[in-house]
C-alpha positions in Angstrom: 0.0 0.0 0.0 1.0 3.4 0.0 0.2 6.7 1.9 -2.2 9.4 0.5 -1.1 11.7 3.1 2.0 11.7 5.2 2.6 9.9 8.6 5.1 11.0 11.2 5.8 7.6 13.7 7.0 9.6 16.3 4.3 12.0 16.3 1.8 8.9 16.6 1.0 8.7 20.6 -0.9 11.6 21.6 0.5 14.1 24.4 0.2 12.5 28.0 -0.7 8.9 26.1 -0.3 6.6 29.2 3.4 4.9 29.9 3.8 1.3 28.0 4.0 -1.7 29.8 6.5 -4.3 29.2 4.8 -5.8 25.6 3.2 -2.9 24.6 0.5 -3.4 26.9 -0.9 -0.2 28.5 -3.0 -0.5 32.1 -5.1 2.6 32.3 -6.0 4.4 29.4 -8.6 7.2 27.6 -10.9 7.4 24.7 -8.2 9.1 22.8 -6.1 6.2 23.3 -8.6 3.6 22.6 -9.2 5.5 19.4 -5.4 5.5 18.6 -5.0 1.6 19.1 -8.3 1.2 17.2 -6.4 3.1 14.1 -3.9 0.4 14.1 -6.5 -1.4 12.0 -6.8 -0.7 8.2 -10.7 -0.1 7.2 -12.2 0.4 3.7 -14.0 4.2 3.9 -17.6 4.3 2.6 -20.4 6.8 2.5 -23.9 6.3 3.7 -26.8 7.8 3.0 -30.3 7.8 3.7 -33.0 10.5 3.4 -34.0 12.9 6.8 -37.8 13.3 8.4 -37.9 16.0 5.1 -36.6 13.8 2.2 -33.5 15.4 1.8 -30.9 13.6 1.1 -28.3 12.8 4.0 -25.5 11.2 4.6 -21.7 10.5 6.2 -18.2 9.1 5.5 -18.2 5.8 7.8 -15.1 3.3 8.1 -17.2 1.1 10.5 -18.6 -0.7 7.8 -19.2 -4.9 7.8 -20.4 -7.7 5.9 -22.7 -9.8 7.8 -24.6 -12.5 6.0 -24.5 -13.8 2.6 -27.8 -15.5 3.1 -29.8 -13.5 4.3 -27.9 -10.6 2.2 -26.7 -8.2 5.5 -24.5 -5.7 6.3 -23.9 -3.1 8.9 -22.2 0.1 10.0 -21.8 2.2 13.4 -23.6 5.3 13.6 -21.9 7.9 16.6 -24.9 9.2 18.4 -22.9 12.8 18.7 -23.2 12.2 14.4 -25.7 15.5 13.2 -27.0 12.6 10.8 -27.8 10.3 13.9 -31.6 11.6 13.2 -31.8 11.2 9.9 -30.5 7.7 10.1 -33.3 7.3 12.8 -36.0 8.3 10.8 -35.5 6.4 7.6 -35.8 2.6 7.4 -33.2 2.6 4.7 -30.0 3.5 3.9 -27.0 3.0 1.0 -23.2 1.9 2.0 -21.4 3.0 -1.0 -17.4 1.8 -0.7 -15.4 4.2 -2.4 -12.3 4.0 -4.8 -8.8 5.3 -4.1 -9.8 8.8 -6.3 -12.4 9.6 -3.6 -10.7 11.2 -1.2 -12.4 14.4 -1.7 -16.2 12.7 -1.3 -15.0 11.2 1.4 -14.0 14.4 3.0 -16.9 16.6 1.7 -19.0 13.8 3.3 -16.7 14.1 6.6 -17.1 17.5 6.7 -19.5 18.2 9.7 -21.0 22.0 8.2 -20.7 21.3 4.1 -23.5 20.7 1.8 -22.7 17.2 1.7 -24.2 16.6 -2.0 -23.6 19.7 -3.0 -21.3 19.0 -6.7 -22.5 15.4 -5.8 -23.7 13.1 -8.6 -26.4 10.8 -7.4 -30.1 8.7 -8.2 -32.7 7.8 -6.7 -33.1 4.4 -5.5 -35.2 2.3 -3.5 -37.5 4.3 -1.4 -35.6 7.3 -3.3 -32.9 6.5 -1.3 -29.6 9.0 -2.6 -27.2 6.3 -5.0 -24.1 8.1 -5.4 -22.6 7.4 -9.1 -19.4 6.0 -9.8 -18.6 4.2 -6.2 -16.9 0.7 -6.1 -19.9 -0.8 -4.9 -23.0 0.0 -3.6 -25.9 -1.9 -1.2 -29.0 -0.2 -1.0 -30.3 -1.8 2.1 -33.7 -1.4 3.9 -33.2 -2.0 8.0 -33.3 -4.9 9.2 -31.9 -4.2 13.1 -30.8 -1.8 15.2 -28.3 -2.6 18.2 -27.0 -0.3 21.3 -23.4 -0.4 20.6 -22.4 2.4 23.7 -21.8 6.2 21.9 -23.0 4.0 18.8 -26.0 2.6 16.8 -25.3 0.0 14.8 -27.3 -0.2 12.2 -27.7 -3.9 9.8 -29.3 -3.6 6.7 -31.0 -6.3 4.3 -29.0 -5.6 0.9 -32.2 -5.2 -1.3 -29.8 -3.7 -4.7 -26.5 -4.1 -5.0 -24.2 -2.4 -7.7 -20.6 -3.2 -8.4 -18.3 -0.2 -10.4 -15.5 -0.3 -12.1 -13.3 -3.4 -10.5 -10.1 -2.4 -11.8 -10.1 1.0 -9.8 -8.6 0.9 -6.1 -10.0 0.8 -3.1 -9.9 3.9 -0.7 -8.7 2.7 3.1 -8.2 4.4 5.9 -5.2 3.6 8.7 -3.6 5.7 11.2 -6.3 8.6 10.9 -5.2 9.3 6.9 -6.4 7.8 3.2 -4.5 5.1 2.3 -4.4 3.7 -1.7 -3.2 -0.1 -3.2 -0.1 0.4 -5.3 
């Protein structure tokens, strides 16, 4: 793989990260730190959307993203309940995981982004239940809700894959490691 952005090792531990134990292992630590260790795994970035008590088209850039079941067809992803879109997901009983390609970094930001227009420049269809498709992803699974679970400061929400699209295979996948985009050679 290599970097889409820059990473400093020694810049890695946040300031006052608890001391090490012998193996790595740290005794007593914080959310910041949990969050750092939880970096140490590579995740594919998607975007989901749904539609808001309104219709309008919603959605977010989400790296907690799963396959769940190939029969039933299920997926899932983790919605923070601090997330502006945690309504909208609430509201809706559907929702699309698009997984995006290595030359999305930008729709993954403007999706990111808490205060931007998030489908503003944004090329996108309606699909079932007029659900927002977002052209030219990897994939896409427009899913209607199957379950919700408490997962603490999350919701995690599985979805029956009703559609499914697949793009253009030969593209990259977009990951996400150590808080940066991350491309396949």
């Amino acid at each position: 793989m290599i970097a889409v952005a820059a990473w400093d090792q020694k810049s890695s531990s946040y300031p006052g990260a608890p001391p090490m134990m012998e193996g790595g292992e740290v005794s007593d630590f914080d959310p910041k730190y949990l969050r750092e260790a939880f970096g140490e795994f590579v995740t594919g970035v998607t975007v989901v959307t749904t539609l808001d008590r309104d219709g309008e088209p919603s959605g977010l850039t989400v790296n907690s993203f799963s396959s769940l079941s190939l029969d039933p067809p299920l997926a899932l992803f983790s919605l923070g309940r601090s997330s502006n879109t945690f309504e909208a997901f609430e509201a809706h009983n559907g929702f699309v995981i698009h997984v995006l390609g290595a030359d999305q970094i930008d729709l993954a930001t403007q999706f990111a982004t808490r205060e931007a227009d998030r489908f503003d420049g944004v090329e996108w269809t309606e699909g079932i239940d007029g659900l927002p498709v977002i052209a030219d992803t990897l994939a896409s699974f427009e899913c209607s809700r199957e379950h919700t679970y408490e997962g603490g400061d999350h919701l995690i929400l599985v979805g029956r894959i009703e559609r499914l699209t697949l793009g253009d295979r030969t593209r990259p996948a977009l990951g996400y490691f150590r808080s940066l985009y991350i491309s396949q050679a």
